[in-house]
C-alpha positions in Angstrom: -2.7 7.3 12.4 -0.6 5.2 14.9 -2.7 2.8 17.3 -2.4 1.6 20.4 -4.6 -1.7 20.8 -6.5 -2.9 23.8 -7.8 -6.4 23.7 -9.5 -8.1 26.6 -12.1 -10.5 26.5 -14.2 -8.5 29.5 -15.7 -5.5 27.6 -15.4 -3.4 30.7 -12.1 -3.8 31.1 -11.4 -3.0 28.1 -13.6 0.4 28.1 -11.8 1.7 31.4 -8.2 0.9 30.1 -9.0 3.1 26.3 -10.3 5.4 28.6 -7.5 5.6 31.0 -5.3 5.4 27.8 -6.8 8.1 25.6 -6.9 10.7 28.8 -2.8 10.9 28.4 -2.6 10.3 24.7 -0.6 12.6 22.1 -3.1 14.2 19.3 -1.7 12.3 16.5 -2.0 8.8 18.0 -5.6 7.0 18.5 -6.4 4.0 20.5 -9.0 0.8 19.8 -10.5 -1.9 22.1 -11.5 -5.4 20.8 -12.4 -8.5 22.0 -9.9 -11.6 21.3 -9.7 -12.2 17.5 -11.3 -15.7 16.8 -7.9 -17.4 15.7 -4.7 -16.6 15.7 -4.4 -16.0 11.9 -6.5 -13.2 12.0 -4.0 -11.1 14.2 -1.4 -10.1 11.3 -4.2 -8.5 8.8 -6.1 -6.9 11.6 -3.3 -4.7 12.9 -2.7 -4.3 9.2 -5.9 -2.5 8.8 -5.7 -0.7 12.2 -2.4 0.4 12.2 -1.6 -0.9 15.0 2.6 0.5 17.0 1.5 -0.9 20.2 -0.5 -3.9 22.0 -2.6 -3.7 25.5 -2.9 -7.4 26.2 -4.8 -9.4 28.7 -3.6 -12.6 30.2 -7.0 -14.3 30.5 -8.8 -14.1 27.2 -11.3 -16.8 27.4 -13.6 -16.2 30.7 -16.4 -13.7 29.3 -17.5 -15.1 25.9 -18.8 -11.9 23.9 -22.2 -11.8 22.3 -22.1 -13.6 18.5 -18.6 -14.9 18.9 -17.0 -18.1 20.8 -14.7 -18.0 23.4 -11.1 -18.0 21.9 -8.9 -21.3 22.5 -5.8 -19.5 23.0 -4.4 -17.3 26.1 -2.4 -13.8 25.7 1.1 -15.9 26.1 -0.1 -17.7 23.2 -0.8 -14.7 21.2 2.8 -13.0 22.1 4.5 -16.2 21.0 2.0 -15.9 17.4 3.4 -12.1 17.2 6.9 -12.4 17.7 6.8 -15.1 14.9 5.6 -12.0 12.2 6.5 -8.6 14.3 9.2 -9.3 16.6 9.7 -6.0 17.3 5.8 -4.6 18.0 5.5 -3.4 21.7 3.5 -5.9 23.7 2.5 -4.9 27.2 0.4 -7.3 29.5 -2.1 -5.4 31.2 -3.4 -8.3 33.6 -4.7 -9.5 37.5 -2.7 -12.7 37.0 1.4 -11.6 36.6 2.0 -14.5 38.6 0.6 -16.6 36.0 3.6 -19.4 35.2 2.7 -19.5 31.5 2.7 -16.0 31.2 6.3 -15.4 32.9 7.8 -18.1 30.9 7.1 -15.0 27.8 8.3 -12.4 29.7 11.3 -12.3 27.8 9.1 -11.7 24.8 6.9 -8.5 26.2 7.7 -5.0 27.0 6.2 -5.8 30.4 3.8 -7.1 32.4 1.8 -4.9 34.5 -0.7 -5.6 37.1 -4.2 -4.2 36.4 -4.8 -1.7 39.7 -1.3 -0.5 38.9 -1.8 0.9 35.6 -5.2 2.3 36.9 -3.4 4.1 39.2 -0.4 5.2 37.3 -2.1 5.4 33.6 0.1 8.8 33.0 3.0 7.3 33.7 2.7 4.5 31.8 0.9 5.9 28.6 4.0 8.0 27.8 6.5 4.6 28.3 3.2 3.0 25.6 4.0 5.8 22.9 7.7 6.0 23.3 7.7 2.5 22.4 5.6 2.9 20.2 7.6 5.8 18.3 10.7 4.1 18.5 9.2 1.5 16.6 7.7 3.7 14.3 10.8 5.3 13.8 12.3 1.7 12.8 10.2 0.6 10.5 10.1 4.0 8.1 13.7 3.5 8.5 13.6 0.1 7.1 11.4 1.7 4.2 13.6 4.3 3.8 16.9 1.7 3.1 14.0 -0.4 0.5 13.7 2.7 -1.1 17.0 3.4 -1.7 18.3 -0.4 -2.6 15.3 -0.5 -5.0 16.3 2.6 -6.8 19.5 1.1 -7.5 18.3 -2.1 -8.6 16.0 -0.3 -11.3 18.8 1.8 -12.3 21.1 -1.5 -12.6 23.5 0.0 -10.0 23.1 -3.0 -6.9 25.3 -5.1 -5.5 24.0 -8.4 -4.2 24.0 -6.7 -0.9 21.1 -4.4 -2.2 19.5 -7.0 -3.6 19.5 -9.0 -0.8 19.0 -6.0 1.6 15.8 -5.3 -0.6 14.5 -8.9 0.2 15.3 -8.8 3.8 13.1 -5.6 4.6 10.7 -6.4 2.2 9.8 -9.9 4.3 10.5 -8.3 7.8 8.0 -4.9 6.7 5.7 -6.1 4.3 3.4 -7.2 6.5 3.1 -4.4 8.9 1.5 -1.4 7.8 -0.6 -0.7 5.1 -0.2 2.7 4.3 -0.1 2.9 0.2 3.2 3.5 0.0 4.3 0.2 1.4 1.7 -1.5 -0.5 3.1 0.3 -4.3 6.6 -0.3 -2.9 6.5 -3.9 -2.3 4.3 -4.5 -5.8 6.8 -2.6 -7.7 9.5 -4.6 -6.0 8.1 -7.7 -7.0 7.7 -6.6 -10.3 11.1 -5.6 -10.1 12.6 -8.7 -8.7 10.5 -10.9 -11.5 12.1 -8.7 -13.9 15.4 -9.1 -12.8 14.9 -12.9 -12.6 13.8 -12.3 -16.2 16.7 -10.5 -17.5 18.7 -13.3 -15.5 17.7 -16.2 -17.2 17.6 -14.2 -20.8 21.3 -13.2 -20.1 22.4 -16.6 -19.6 20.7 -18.1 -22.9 22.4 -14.8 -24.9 25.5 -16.3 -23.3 24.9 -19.6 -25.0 24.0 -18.3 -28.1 27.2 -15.9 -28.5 29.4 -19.3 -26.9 27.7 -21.7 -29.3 28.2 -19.2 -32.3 31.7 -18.8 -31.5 32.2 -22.8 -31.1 30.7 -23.1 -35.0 33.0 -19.7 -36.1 36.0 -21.4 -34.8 35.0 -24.8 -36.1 34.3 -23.7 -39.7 37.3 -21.4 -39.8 
């Protein structure tokens, strides 16, 4: 099921905003709360797991430090520049009391938007709606994507692609492979690196049946 993600560092916060969230949300999506990941790395795998279209992000991630875990060394511009490394097009929306924050602007570019906290509070089903259209849209994107793999794929096992589909088949398979882990992504890109070994396979045997018919030729040619 689609997720929307909260994370703040101050549990509260995070409880009122999921609850704020799930009051206007559609039945098939479902939302999560979480304190700050400890690094950085982490982030990709997580919202593997949790099936995560859309990010609730705090600015300030480091002032309550939650029970068992260290406060994080990072701040939520420095997570949005992490994510747009591996998802560039996830929906990121600061949820924050600092939007004047000078580090934070400086990413604006890179986030849906930045909303101030009492706004949201007061304006939740408003904004909820703008979360899962982004959210769809995204959705919509990426099974796209999957859709064209598919297809090129196909082609490729039945020895019908162009370089285009092969190279169309890399492409999504770097920019999607990451994202989701529904099973069917996970058997699609495993058969099409299987696929891709075997082509590299067939490439190289080709070239050496190549030699062997040139070099028998040569010696025909020779002896006659």
């Amino acid at each position: 099921m689609p997720t929307i993600a909260i994370i703040d560092d101050r549990e509260d916060m995070r409880s009122t905003i999921k609850r704020l969230v799930d009051s206007e949300l559609l039945g098939d999506w479902d939302s999560i709360e979480v304190a700050p990941l400890s690094d950085l790395e982490d982030y990709p795998s997580w919202l593997m797991e949790n099936e995560v279209a859309v990010i609730l992000l705090d600015e300030r991630l480091n002032e309550q430090k939650t029970k068992g875990k260290a406060l994080p060394n990072y701040e939520g511009h420095h997570l949005v520049e992490f994510l747009r490394k591996h998802l560039p097009t996830l929906p990121i929306f600061v949820i924050t009391s600092y939007p004047d924050d000078q580090e934070l602007k400086k990413k604006f570019k890179d986030v849906e938007e930045i909303i101030v906290r009492q706004q949201f509070a007061e304006r939740a089903d408003e904004y909820v709606p703008r979360f899962l259209r982004s959210g769809q849209r995204y959705l919509e994107a990426f099974h796209k994507e999957l859709t064209e793999l598919s297809d090129s794929a196909d082609k490729i096992a039945k020895g019908k692609a162009t370089e285009e589909d092969i190279e169309k088949v890399r492409a999504i398979q770097a920019k999607i492979g990451m994202i989701f882990p529904y099973d069917i992504i996970k058997s699609r890109c495993e058969w099409t690196n299987e696929l891709e070994a075997n082509l590299g396979k067939l490439e190289e045997l080709s070239i050496e049946i190549k030699r062997f018919l040139n070099s028998t030729k040569d010696g025909m040619e020779k002896g006659s």
